[in-house]
C-alpha angles and dihedrals in degrees: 000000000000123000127196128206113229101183119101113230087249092066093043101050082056091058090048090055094049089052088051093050092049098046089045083043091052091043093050102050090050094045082058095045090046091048091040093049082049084050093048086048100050090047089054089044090058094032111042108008097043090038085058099051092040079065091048101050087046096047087048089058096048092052096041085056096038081059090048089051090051085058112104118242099011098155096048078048088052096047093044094059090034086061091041097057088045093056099083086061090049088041089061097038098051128111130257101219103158080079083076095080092049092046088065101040081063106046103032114095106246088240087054122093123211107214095163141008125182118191124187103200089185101046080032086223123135128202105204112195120180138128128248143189098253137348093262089074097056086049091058097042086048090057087041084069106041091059102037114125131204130222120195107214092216131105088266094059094200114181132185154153102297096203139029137183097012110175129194090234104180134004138180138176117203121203098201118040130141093228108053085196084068099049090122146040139208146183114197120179132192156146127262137201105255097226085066078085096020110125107237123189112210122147131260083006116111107240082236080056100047090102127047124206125219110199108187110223088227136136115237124160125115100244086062106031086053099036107145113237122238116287100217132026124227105239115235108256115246117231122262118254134010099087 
């Protein structure tokens, strides 16, 4: 059987094309249902599916709160752990007091005695109350004082002036007394530099240790430091004999 084929190319390179267009034109229309049911889908997902969870989740927290307020004694439970996580900051911040018994083994003369020491860690002011032989040696342990100088054993290094303004307060001198090394009293207040109880963290150095003390081997007191010189010098005696 033979066939012939009547249609000119023209005509059947047309029908080609058409074929073409309606295959690009079908593709295309699924590809943007396809893209548009994605789309629906998306939107449900925000607007019902999310919204829904968004209640559950809701509905859980309230639940899981109403139970925490049926807990007895919430609000003691609350303070306690409030105070606990601010203990690391007030442990920093607190005073090392116990540097207070070394200090004055330092500066007290060894024939003074210490009967009393009052110390404000808040105004950084000290009453030292204590007897001595004679008044000579509260004079001395008042300029002790005075001079002394402080080191912090840290990587800083910073160094100042330990006291100010320390005042001889209060003194007394008893004739008759049963221990002549408490012949006399005396009161001395003073300020103090507030790192001299400062915790400081440094690594290898005691926390008691933390500060050092320099105490000058002066003297000090006025009756030394204005005594008048002698008026008139001894002339040097000439040899016998000779002229």
């Amino acid at each position: 059987m033979i066939q012939f084929n009547l249609l000119p190319d023209v005509k059947l390179e047309f029908i080609k094309a058409q074929a073409r267009k309606r295959l690009i034109i079908l593709s295309s229309i699924i590809v943007s249902v396809t893209f548009m049911a994605i789309f629906v889908l998306l939107i449900l997902n925000v607007k019902v599916a999310q919204h829904k969870r968004m209640s559950d989740l809701t509905k859980d927290i309230k639940s899981s709160v109403a139970k925490i307020r049926e807990t007895k004694d919430i609000d003691k439970i609350l303070t306690v752990q409030n105070q606990l996580s601010s203990l690391p900051g007030l442990h920093d911040q607190k005073i090392i007091s116990s540097r207070l018994s070394d200090y004055l083994l330092q500066l007290t003369p060894s024939s003074a005695k210490i009967t009393n020491a009052e110390v404000d860690f808040t105004a950084n002011t000290i009453v030292i109350k204590g007897t001595t032989p004679d008044l000579a040696t509260v004079n001395k342990f008042t300029d002790t004082l005075k001079f002394t100088s402080y080191k912090v054993n840290n990587q800083d290094g910073q160094e100042g002036k330990a006291f100010n303004g320390v005042v001889l307060s209060n003194f007394s001198i008893q004739d008759k007394v049963t221990n002549p090394q408490e012949k006399a009293t005396f009161e001395i207040t003073a300020n103090f530099d507030a790192i001299l109880f400062k915790m400081i963290k440094q690594q290898g150095v005691l926390e008691e240790k933390a500060v050092t003390l320099t105490i000058p081997n002066i003297i000090s007191t006025r009756s030394e430091t204005e005594k008048p010189t002698d008026l008139f010098t001894p002339t040097p005696s000439t040899p016998q004999g000779g002229q």
